[in-house]
Z-matrix of the N, CA and C atoms (Angstrom, degrees):
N
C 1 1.457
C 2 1.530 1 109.39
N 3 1.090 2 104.39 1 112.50
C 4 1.604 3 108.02 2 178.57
C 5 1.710 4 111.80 3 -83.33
N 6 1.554 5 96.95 4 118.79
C 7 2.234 6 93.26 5 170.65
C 8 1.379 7 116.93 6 -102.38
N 9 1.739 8 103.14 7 72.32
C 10 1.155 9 104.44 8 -170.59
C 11 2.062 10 86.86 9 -99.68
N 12 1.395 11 105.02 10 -179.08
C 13 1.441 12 118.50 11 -177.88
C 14 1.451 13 118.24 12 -169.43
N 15 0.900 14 134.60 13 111.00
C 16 1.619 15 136.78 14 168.91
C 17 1.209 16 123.60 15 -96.34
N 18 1.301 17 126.71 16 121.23
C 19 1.373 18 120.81 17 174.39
C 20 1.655 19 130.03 18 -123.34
N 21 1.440 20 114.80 19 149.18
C 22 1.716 21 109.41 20 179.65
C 23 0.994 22 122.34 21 -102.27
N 24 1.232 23 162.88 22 148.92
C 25 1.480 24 151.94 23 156.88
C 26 1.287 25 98.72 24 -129.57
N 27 1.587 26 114.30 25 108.11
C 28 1.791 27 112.80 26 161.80
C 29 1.908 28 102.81 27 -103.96
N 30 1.497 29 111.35 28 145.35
C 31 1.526 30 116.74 29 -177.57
C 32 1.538 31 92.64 30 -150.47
N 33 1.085 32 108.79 31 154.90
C 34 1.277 33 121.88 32 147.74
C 35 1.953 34 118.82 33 -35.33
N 36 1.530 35 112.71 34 -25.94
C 37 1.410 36 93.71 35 -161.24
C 38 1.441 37 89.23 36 -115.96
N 39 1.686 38 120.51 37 -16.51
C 40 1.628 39 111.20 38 -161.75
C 41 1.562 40 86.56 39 -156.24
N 42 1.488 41 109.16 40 145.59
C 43 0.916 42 130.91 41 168.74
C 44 1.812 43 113.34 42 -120.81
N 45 1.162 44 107.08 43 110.00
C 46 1.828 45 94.63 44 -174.48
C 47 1.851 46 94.18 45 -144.90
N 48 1.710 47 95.14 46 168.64
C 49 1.355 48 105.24 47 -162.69
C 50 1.580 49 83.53 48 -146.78
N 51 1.446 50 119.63 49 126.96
C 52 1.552 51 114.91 50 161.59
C 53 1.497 52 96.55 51 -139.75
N 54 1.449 53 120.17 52 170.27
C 55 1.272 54 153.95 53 -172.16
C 56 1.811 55 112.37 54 -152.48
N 57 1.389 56 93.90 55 143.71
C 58 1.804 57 102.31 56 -157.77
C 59 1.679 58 92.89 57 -138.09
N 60 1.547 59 94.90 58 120.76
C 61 1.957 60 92.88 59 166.19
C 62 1.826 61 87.22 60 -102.70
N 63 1.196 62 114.85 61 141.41
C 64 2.014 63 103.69 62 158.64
C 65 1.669 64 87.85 63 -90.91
N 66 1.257 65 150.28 64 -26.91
C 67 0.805 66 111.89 65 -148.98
C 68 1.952 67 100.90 66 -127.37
N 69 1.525 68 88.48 67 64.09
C 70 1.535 69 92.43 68 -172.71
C 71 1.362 70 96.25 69 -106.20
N 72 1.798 71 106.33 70 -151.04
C 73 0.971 72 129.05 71 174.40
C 74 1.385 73 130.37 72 -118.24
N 75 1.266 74 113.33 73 29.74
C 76 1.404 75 119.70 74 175.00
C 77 1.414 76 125.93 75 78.45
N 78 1.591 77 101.59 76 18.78
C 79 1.599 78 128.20 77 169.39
C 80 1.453 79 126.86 78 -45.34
N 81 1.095 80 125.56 79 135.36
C 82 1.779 81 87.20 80 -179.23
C 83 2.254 82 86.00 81 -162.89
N 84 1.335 83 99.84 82 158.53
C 85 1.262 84 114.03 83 174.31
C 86 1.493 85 114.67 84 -155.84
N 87 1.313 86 140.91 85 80.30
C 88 1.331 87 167.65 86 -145.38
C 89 1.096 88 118.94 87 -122.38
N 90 1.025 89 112.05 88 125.52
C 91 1.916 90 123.76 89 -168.00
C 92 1.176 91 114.91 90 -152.18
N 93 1.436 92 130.29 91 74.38
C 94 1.748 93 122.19 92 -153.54
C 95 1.337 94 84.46 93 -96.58
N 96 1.685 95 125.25 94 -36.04
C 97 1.975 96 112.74 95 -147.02
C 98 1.455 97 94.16 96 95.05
N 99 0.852 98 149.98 97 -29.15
C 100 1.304 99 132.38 98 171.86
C 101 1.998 100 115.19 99 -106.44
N 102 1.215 101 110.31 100 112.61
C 103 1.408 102 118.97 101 -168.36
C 104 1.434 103 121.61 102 -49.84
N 105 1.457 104 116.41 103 -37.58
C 106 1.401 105 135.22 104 -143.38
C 107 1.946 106 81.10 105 -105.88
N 108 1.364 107 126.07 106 -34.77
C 109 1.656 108 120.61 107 -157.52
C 110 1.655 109 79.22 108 -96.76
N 111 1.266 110 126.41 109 -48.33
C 112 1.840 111 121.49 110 179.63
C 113 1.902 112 102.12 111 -38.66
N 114 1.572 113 114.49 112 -53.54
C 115 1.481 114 111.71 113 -177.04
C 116 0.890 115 119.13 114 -57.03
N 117 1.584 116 113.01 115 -48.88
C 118 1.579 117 110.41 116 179.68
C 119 1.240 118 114.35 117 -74.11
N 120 1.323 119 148.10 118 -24.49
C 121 1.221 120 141.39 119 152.99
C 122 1.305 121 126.44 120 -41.69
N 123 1.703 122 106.59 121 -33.96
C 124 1.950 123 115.57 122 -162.81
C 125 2.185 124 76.32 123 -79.19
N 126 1.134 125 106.30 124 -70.50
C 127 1.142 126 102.04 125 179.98
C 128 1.835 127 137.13 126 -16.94
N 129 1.612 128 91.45 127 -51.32
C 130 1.749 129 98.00 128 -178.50
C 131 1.941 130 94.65 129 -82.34
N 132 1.187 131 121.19 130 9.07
C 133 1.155 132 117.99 131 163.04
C 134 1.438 133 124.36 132 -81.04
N 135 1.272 134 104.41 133 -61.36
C 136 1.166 135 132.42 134 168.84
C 137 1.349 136 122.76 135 -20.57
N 138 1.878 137 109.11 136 -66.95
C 139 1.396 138 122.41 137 -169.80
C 140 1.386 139 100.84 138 -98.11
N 141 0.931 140 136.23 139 3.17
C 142 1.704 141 122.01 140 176.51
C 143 1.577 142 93.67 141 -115.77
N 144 1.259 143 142.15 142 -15.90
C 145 1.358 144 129.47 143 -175.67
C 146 1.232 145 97.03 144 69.13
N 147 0.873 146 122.36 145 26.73
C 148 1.493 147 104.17 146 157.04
C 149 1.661 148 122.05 147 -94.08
N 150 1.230 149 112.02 148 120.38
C 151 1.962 150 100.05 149 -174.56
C 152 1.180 151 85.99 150 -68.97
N 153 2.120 152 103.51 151 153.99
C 154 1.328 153 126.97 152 164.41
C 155 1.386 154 91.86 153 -147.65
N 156 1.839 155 84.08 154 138.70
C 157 1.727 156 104.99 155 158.97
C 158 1.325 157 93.15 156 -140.78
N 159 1.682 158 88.86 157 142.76
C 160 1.275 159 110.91 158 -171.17
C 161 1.187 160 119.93 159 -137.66
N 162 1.607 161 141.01 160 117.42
C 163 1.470 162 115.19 161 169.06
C 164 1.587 163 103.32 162 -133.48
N 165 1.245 164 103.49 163 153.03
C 166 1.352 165 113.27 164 -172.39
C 167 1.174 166 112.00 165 -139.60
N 168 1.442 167 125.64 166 116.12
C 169 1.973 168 130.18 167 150.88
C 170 0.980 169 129.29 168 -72.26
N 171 1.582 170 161.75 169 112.24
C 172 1.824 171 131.94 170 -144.00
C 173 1.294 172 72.22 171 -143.94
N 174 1.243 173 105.09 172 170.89
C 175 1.557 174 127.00 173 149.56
C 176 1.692 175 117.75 174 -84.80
N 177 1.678 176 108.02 175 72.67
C 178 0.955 177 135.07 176 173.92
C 179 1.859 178 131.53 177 -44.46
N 180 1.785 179 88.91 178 -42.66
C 181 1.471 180 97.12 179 -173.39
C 182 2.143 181 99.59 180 -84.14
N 183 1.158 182 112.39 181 -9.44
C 184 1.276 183 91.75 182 149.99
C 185 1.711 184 136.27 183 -65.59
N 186 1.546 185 94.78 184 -73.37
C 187 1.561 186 97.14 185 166.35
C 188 1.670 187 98.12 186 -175.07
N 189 1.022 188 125.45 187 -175.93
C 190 1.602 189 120.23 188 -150.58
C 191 1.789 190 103.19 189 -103.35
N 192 0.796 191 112.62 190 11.71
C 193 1.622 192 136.85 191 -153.31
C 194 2.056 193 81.87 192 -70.99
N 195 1.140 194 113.43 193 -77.43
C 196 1.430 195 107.39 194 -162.36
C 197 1.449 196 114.43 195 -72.68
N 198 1.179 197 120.49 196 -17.08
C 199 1.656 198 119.72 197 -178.20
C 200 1.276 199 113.44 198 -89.95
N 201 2.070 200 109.29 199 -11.67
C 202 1.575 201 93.44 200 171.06
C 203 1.621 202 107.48 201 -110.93
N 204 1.740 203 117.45 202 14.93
C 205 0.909 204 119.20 203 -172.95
C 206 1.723 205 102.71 204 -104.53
N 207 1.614 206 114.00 205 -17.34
C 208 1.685 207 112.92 206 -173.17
C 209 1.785 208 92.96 207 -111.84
N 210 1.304 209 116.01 208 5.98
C 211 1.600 210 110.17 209 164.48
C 212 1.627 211 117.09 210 -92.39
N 213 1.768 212 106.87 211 -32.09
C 214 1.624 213 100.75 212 150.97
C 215 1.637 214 126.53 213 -65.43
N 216 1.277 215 110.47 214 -12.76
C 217 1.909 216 112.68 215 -175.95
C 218 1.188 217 85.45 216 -72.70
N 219 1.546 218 119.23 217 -74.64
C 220 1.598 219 138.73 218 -174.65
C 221 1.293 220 105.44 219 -16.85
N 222 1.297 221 116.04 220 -81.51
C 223 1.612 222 128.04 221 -168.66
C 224 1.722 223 115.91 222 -61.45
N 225 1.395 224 115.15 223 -15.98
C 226 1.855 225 125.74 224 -163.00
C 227 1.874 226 80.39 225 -99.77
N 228 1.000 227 119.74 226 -59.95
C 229 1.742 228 113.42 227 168.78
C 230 1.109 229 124.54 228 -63.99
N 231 1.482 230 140.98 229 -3.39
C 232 1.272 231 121.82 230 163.08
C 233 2.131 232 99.50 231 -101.15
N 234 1.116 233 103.56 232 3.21
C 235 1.808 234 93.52 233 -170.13
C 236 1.419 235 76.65 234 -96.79
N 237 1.534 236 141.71 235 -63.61
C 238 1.055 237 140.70 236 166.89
C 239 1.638 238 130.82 237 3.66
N 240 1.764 239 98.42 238 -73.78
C 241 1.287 240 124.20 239 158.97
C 242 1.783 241 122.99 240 -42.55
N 243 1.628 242 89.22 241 -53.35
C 244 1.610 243 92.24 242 177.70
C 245 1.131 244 125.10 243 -73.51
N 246 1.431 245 105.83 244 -11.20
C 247 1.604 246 107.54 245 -159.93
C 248 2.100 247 91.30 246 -96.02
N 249 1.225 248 111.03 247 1.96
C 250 1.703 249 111.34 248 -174.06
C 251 1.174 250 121.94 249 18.29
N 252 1.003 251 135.68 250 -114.14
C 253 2.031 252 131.50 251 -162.13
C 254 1.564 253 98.49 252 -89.19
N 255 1.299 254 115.59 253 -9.93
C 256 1.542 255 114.26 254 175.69
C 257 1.739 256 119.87 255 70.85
N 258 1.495 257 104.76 256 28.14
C 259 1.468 258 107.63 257 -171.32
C 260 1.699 259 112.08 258 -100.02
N 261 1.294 260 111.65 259 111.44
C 262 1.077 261 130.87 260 165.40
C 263 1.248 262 109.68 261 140.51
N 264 1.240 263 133.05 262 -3.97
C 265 1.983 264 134.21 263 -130.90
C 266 1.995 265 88.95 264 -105.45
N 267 1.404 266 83.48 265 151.95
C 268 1.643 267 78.62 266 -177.29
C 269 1.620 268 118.63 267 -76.16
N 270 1.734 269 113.13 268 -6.36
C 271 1.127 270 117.78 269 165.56
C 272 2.042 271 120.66 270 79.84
N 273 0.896 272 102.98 271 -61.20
C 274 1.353 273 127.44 272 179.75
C 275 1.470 274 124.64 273 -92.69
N 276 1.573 275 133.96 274 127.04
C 277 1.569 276 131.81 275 -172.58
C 278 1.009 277 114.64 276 -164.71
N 279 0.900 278 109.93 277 -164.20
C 280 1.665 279 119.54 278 178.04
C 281 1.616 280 128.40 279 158.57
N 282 0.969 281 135.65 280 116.47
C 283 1.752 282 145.05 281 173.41
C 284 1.025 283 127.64 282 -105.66
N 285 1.389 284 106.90 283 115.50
C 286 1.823 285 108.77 284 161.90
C 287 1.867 286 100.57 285 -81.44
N 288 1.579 287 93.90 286 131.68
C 289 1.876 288 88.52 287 176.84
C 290 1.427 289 104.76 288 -134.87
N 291 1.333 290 119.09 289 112.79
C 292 1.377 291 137.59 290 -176.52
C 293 1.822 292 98.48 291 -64.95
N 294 1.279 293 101.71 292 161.40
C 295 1.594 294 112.84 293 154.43
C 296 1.383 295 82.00 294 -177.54
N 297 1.602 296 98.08 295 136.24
C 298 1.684 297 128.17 296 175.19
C 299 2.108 298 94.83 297 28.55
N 300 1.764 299 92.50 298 -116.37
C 301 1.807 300 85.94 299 -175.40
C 302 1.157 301 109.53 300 -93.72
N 303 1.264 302 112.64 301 11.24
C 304 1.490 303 96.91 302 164.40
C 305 1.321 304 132.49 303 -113.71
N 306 1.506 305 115.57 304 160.13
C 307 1.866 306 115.91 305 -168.16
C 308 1.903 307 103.36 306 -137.34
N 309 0.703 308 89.23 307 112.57
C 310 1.870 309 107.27 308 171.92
C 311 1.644 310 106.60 309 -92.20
N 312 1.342 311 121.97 310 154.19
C 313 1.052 312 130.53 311 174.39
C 314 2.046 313 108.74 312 -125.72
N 315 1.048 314 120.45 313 164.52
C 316 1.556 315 108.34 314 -175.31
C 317 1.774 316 98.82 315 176.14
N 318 1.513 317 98.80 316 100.88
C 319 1.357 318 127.36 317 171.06
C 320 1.384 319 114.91 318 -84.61
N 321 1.850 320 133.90 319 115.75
C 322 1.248 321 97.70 320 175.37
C 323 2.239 322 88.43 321 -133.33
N 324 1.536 323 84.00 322 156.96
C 325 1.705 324 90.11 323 176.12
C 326 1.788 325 107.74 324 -110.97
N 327 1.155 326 115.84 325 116.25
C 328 1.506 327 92.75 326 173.53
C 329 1.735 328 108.77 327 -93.85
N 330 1.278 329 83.99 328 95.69
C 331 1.708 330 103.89 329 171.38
C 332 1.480 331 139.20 330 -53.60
N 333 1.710 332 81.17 331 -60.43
C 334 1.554 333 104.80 332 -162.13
C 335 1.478 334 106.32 333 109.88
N 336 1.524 335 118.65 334 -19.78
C 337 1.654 336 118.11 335 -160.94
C 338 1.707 337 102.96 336 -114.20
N 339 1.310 338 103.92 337 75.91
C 340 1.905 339 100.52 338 -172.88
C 341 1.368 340 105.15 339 -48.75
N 342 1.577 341 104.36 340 140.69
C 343 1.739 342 117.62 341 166.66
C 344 1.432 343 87.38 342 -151.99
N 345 1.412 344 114.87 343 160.18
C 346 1.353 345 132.58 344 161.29
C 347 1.311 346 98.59 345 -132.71
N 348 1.544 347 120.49 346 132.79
C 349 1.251 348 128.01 347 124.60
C 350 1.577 349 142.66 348 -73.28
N 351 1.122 350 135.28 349 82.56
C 352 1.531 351 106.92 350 -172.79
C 353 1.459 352 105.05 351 -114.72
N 354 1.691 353 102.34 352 131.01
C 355 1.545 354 112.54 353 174.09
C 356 1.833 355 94.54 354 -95.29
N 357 1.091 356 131.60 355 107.67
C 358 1.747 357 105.99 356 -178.54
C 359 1.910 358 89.19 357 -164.19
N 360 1.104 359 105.67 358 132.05
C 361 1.713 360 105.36 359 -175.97
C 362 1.180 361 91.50 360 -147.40
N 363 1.516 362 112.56 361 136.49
C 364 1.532 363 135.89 362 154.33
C 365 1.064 364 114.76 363 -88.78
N 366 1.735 365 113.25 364 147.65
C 367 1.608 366 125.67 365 167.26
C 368 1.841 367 101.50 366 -86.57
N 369 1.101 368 114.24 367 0.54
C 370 1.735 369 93.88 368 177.71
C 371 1.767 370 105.40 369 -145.98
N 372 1.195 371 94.33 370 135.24
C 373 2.093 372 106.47 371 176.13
C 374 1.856 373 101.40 372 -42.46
N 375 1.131 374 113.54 373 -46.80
C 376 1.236 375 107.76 374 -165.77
C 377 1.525 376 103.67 375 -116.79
N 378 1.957 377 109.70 376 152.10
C 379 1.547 378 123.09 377 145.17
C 380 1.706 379 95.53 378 -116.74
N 381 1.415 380 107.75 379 118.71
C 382 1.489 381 115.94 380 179.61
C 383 1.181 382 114.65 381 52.82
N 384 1.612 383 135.77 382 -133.81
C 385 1.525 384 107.09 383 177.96
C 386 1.784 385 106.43 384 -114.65
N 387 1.787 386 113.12 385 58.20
C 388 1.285 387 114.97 386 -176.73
C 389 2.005 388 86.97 387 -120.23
N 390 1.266 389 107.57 388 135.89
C 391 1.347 390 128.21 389 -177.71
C 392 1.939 391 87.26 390 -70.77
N 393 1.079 392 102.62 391 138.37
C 394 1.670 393 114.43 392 -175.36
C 395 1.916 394 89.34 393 -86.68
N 396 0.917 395 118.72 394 -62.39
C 397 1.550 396 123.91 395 178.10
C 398 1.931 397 113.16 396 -18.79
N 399 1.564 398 96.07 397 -26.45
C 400 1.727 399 112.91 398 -174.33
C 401 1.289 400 106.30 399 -87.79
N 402 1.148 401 127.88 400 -2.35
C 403 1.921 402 135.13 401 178.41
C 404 1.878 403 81.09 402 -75.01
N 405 1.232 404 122.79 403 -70.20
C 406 1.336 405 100.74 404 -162.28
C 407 1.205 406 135.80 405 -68.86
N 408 1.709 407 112.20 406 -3.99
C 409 1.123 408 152.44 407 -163.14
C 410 1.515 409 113.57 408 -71.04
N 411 1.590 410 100.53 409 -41.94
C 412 1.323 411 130.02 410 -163.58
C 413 1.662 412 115.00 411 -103.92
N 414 1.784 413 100.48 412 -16.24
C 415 1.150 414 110.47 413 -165.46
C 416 1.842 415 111.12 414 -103.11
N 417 1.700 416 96.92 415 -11.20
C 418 1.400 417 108.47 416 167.18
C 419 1.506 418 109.30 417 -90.07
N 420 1.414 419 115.83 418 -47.04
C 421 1.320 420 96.12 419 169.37
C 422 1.286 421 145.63 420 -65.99
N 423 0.747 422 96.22 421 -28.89
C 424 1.834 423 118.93 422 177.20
C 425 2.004 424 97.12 423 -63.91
N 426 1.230 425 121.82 424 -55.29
C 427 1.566 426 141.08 425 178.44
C 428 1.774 427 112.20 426 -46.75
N 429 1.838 428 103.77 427 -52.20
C 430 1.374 429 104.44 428 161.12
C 431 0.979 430 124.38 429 -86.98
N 432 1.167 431 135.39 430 -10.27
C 433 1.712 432 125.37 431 171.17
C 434 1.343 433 112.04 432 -91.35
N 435 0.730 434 146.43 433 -0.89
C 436 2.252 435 175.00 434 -172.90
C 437 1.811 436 85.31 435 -103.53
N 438 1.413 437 113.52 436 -56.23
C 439 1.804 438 83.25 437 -151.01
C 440 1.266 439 119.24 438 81.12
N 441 1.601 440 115.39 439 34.45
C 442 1.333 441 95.69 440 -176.43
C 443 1.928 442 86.14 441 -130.51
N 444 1.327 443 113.35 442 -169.40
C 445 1.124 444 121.81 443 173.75
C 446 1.492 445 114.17 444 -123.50
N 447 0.891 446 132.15 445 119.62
C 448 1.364 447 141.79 446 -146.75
C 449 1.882 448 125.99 447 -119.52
N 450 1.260 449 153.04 448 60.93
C 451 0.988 450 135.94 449 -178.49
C 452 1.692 451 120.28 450 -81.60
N 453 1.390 452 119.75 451 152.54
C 454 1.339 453 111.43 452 -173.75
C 455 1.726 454 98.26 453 -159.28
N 456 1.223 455 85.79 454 116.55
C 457 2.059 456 101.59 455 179.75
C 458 1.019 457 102.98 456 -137.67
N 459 1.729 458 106.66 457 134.84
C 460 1.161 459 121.82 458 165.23
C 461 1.455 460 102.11 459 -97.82
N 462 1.352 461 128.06 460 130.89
C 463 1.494 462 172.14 461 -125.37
C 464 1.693 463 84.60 462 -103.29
N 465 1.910 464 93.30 463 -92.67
C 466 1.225 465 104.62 464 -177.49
C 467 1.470 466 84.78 465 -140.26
N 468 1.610 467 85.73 466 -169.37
C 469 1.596 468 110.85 467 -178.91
C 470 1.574 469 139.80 468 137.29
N 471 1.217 470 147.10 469 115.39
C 472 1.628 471 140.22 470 -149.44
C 473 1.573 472 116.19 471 -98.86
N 474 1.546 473 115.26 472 -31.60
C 475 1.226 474 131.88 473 -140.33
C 476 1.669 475 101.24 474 -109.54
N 477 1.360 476 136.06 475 82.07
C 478 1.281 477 134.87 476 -142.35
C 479 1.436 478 102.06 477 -74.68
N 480 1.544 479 135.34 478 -8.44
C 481 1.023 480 117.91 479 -165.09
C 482 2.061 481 101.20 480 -97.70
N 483 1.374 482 99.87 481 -28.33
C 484 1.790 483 115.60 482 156.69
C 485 1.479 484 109.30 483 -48.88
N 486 1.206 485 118.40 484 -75.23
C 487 1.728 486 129.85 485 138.52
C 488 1.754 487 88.24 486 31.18
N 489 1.181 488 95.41 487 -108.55
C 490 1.899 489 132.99 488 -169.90
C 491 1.222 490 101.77 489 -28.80
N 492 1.038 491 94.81 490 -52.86
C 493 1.522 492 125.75 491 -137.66
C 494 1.893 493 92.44 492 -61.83
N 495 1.637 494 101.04 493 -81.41
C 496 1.418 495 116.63 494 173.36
C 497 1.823 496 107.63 495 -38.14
N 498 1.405 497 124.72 496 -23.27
C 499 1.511 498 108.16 497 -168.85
C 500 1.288 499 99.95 498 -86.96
N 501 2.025 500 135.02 499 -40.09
C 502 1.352 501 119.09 500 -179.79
C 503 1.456 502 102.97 501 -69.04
N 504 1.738 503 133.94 502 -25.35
C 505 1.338 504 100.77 503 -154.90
C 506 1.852 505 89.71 504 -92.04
N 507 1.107 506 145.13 505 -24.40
C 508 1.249 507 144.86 506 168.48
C 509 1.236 508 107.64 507 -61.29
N 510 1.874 509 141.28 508 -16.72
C 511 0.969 510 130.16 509 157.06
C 512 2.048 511 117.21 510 -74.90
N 513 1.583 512 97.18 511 -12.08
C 514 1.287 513 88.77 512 -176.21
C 515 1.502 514 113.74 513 -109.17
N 516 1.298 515 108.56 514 -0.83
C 517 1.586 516 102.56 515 176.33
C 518 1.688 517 94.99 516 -93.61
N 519 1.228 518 119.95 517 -30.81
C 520 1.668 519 110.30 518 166.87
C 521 1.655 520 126.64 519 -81.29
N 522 1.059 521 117.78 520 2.69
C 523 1.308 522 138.71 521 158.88
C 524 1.702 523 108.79 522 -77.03
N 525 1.547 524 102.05 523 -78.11
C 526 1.865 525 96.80 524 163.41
C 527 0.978 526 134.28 525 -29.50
N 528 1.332 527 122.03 526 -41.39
C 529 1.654 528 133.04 527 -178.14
C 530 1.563 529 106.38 528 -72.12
N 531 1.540 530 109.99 529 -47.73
C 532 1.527 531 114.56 530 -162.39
C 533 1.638 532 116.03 531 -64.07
N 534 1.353 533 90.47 532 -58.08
C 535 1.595 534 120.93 533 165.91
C 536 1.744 535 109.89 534 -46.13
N 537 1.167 536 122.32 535 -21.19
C 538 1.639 537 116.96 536 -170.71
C 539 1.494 538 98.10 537 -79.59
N 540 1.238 539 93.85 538 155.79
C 541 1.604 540 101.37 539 173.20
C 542 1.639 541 110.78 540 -104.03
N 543 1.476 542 115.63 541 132.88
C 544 1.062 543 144.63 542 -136.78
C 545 2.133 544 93.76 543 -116.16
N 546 1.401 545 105.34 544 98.94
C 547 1.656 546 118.10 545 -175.90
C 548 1.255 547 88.61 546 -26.71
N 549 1.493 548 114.35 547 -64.39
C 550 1.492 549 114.00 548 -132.94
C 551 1.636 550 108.24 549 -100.45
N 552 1.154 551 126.23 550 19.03
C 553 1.705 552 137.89 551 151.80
C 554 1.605 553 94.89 552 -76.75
N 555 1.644 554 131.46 553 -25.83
C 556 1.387 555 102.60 554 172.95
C 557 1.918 556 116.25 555 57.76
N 558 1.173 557 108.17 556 30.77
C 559 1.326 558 117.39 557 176.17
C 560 1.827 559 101.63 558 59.53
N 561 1.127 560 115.54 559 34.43
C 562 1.722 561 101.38 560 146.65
C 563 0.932 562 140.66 561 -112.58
N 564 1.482 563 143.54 562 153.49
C 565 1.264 564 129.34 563 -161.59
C 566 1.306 565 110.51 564 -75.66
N 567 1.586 566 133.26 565 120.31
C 568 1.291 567 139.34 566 -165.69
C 569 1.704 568 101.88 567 -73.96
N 570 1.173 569 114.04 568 67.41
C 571 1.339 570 120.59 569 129.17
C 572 1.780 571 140.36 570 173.95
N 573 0.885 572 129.36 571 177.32
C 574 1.959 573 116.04 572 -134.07
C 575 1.908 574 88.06 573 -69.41
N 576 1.375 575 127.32 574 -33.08
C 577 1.415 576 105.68 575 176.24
C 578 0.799 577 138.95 576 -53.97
N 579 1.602 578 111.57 577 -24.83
C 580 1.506 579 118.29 578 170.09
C 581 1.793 580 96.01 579 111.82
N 582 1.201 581 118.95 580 -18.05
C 583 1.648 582 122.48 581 -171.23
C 584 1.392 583 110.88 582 -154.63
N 585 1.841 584 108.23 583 135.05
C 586 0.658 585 135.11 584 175.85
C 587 1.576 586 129.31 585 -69.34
């Protein structure tokens, strides 16, 4: 059974196209227009194995607000899609992810019932010219269009671009884990209702 998924979103403000393997190798080809949301994307590729392709047109010369807010819809609906009735998946995870002094934490449930928690604050408006305020921006959408339930705290930490950094790749080593399929569920949906 392949959990692959492709998805389109045309709007007035963003035009984007992504595609999702869960069960790749951490493939990825990303092109949002925004430099700093392209890294963190190649990144949540990277450590969860999940392939991503991604391309995105936004209405940029406003401000980056909708192209990094309809590239989390984009990407939470095609893992969504791929992830279908959700039977076998280990469901449940979680990562502590260090970088230098800083430590993030990132719990995720794939439910079906989106929530985000995020405890996570920057000392500066900007990393390069991406508004830091758009990390959570990206991290709710992406959370409700997934269906998953999501917490993400940074612990400690000084260095805002580590900051970021630790919340996609701690979202993707607990994404990898959740998303894996689990021998011994024996293809059932991991939990007592019977549905995900």
């Amino acid at each position: 059974m392949k959990r692959q998924a492709t998805i389109e979103r045309s709007t007035k403000e963003t035009k984007i196209k992504a595609t999702v393997d869960l069960d790749g190798t951490g493939a990825y080809d990303v092109a949002t227009g925004i430099g700093f949301l392209d890294h963190m994307l190649e990144q949540l590729a990277r450590h969860s194995l999940i392939d991503i392709t991604l391309k995105a047109k936004g209405d940029l010369h406003i401000d980056f607000h909708h192209t990094t807010e309809d590239c989390g819809i984009v990407l939470g609906q095609a893992v969504a899609k791929a992830l279908g009735d959700k039977q076998g998946i280990t469901r449940y995870a979680s990562a502590y992810l260090p970088m230098d002094e800083t430590l993030t934490r990132v719990a995720v449930d794939v439910s079906g019932r989106p929530h985000l928690v995020w405890k996570v604050e920057f000392s500066r408006p900007k990393l390069g010219d991406m508004d830091t305020e758009l990390f959570r921006e990206w991290f709710q959408a992406f959370a409700q269009n997934a269906g998953i339930t999501l917490h993400v705290e940074n612990l400690y930490g000084e260095n805002n671009h580590h900051i970021a950094e630790t919340c996609f790749k701690g979202l993707a080593r607990a994404l990898r884990e959740a998303v894996a399929i689990d021998p011994r569920q024996g293809g059932r949906v991991p939990s007592t209702k019977g549905t995900l």
